[in-house]
KOLTOR-695504 format. One record per residue (C-alpha): residue in three letters; x, y, z. Coordinates in pm, whole numbers. Layout:
BEGIN
+-----+--------+--------+--------+
| res |      u |      v |      w |
+-----+--------+--------+--------+
| ALA |      X |      Y |      Z |
...
+-----+--------+--------+--------+
This chain:
BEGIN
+-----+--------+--------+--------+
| res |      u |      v |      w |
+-----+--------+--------+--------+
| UNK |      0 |      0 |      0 |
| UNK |    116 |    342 |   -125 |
| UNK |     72 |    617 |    193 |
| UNK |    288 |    874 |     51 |
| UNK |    423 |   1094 |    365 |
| UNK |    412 |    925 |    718 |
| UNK |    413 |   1146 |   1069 |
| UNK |    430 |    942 |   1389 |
| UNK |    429 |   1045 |   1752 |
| UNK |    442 |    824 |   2044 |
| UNK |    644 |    683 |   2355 |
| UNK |    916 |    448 |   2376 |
| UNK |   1171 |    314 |   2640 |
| UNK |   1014 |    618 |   2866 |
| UNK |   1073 |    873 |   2644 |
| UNK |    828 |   1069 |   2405 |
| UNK |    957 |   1086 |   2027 |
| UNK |    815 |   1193 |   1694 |
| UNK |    967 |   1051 |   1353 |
| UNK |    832 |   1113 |    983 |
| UNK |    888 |    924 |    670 |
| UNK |    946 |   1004 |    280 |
| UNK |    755 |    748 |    108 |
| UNK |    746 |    914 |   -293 |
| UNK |    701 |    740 |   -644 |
| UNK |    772 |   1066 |   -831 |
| UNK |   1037 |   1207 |   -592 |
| UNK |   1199 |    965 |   -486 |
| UNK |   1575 |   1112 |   -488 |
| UNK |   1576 |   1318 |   -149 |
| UNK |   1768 |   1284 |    144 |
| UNK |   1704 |   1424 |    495 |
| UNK |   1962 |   1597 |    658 |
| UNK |   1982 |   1702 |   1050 |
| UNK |   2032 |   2110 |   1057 |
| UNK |   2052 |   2258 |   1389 |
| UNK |   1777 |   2159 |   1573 |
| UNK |   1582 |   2058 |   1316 |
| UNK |   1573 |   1758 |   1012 |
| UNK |   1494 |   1911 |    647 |
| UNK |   1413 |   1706 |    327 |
| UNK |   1582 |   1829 |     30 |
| UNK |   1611 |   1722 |   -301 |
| UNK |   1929 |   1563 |   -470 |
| UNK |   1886 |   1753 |   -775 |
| UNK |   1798 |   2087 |   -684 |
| UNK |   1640 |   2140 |  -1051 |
| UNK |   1303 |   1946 |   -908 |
| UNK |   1196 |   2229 |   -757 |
| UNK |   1121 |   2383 |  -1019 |
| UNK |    903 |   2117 |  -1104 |
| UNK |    754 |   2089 |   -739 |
| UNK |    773 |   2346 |   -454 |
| UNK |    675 |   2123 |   -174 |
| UNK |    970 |   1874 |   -190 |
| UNK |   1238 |   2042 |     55 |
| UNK |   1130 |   2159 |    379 |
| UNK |   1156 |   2119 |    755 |
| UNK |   1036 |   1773 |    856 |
| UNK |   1123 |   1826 |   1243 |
| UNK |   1176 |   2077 |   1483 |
| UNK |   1253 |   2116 |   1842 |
| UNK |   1269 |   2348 |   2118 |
| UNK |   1266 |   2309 |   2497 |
| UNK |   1080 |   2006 |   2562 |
| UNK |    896 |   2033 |   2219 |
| UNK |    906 |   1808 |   1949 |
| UNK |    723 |   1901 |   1598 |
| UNK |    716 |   1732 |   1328 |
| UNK |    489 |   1781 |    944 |
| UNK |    505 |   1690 |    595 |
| UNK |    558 |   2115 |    517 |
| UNK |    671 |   2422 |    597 |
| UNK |    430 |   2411 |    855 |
| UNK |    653 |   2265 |   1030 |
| UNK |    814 |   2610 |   1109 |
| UNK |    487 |   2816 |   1181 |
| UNK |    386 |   2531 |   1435 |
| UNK |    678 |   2539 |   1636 |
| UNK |    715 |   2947 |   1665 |
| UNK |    325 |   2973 |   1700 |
| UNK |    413 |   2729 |   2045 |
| UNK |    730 |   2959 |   2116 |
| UNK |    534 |   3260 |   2124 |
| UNK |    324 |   3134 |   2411 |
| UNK |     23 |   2910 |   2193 |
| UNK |    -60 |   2571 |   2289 |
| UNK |     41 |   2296 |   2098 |
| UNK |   -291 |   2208 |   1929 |
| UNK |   -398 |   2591 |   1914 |
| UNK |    -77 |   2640 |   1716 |
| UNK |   -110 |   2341 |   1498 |
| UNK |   -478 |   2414 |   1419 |
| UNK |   -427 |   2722 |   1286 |
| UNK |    -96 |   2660 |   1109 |
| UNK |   -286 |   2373 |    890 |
| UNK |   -607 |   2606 |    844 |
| UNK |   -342 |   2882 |    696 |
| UNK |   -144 |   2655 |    505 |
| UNK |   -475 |   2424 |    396 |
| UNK |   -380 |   2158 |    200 |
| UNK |   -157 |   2102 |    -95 |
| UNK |   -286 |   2287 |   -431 |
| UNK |    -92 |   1971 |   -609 |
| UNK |   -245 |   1712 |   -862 |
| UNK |   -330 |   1506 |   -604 |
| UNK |   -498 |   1772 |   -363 |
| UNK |   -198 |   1622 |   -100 |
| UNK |   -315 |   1667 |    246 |
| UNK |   -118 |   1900 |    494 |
| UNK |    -24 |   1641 |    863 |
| UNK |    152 |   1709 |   1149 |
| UNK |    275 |   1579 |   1505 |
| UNK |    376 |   1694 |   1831 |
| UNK |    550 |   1605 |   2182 |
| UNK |    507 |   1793 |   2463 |
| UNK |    586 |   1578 |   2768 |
| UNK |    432 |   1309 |   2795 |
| UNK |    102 |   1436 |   2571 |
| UNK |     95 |   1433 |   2184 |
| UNK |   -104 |   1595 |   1868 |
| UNK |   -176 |   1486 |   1526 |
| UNK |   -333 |   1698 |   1333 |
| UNK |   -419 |   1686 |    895 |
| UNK |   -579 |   1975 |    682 |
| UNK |   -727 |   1794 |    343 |
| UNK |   -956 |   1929 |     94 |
| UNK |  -1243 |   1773 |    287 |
| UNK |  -1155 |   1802 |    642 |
| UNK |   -934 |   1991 |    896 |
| UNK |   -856 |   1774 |   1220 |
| UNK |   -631 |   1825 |   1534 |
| UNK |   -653 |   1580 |   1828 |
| UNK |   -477 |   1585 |   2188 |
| UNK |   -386 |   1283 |   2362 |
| UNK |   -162 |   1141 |   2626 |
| UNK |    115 |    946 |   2511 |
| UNK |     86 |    616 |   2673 |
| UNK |    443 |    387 |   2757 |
| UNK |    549 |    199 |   2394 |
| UNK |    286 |    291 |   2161 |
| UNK |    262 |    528 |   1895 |
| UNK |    -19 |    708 |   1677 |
| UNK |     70 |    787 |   1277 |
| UNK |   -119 |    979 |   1017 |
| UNK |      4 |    968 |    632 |
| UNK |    -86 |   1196 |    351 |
| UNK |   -308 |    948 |    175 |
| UNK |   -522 |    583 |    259 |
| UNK |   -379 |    665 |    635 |
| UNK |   -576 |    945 |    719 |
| UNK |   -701 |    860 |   1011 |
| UNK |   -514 |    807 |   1315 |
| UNK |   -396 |    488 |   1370 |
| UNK |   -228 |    309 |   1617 |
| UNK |    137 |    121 |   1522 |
| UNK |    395 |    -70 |   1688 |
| UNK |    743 |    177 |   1632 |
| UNK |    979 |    127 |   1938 |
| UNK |   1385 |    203 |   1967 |
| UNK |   1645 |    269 |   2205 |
| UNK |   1745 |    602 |   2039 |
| UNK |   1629 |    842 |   1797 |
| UNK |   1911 |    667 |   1517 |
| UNK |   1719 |    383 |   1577 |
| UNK |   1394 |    526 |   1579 |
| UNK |   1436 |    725 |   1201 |
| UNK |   1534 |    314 |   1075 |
| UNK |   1259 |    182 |   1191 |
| UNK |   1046 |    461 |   1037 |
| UNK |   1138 |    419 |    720 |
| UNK |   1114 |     -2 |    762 |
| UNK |    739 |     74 |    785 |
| UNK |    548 |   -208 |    556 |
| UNK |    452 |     77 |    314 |
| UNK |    524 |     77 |    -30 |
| UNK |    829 |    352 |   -222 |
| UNK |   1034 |    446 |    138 |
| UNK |   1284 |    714 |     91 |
| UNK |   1452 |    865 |    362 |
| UNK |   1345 |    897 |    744 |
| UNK |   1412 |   1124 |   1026 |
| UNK |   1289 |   1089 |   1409 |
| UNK |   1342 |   1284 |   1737 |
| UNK |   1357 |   1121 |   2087 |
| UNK |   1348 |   1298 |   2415 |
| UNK |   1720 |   1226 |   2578 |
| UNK |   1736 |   1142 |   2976 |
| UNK |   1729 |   1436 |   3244 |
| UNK |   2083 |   1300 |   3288 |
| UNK |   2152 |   1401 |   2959 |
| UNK |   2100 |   1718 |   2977 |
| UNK |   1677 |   1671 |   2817 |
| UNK |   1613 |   1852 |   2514 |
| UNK |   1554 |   1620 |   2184 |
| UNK |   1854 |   1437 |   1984 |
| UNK |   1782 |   1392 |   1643 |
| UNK |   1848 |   1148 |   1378 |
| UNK |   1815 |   1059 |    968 |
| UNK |   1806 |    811 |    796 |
| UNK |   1939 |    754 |    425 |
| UNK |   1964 |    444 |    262 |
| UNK |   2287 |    356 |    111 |
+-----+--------+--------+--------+
């Protein structure tokens, strides 16, 4: 089954993560790249584009204790909307009702994720529909919504010791045309908290 772009949030191993998939049959040479304290998705050949503005962007951001993570640059608007004092859903519901959907071929529906804590959003702005929902993020299970078949918000089994881990076993998802992978996981109070991040590229 083809899903096209995957966002996941959930809890593993006591800490909460979020991780995002590239799944594309007519882009499928991108990589993802950790930047800061973010992951973007950018195109091998620059030249694409030209023939498609929505293939580079910020996949994941973070911030104290924060996590976000989208198929867009919403990605960006979500996380300074949260910076600037909005909560987590507030912020994501209006980012996806400003960005709306994808004015592609395929009408490609806007999703997004967040960590907060131990609570998480999902959130997806189609042509039909815009939808946010809170929940708490309960110990080794995870929630993922993808651009298309997926749109609801499902329950899956993704679990790792670390956020390297994590971005592998995104993209190792049964779903059909993976291309790249990026995930952040909440590091240990001993660590120093804050989110380390991780991509994945396959050789």
């Amino acid at each position: 089954m083809y899903v096209g772009r995957i966002v996941v949030v959930g809890r593993a191993r006591g800490r909460s993560f979020v991780a995002y998939r590239v799944s594309s049959r007519s882009f499928p040479n991108r990589i993802a790249q950790v930047s800061g304290k973010g992951i973007t998705i950018s195109p091998l050949n620059p030249a694409d584009l030209v023939k498609n503005p929505y293939i580079s962007y910020s996949c994941i951001r973070t911030a104290d204790g924060l996590a976000v993570v989208s198929n867009g640059t919403h990605t960006d608007m979500i996380a300074e909307r949260i910076e600037d004092g909005q909560s987590p859903g507030d912020a994501m519901a209006l980012s996806l009702l400003a960005f709306g959907y994808e004015r592609d071929e395929l009408d490609t529906p806007r999703i997004a994720g967040a960590v907060q804590g131990e609570r998480g959003w999902l959130g997806i702005a189609s042509k039909e529909e815009l939808r946010v929902k809170q929940f708490g993020l309960d110990e080794d299970s995870a929630l993922m919504v993808a651009t298309y078949e997926k749109t609801d918000f499902q329950a899956i089994s993704l679990s790792a010791e670390d956020s390297a881990g994590m971005a592998r076993r995104a993209y190792e998802l049964s779903f059909e045309r993976p291309v790249c992978a990026a995930a952040a996981m909440a590091s240990s109070a001993e660590d120093g908290g804050g989110f380390v991040l991780a991509a994945y590229n396959p050789d």
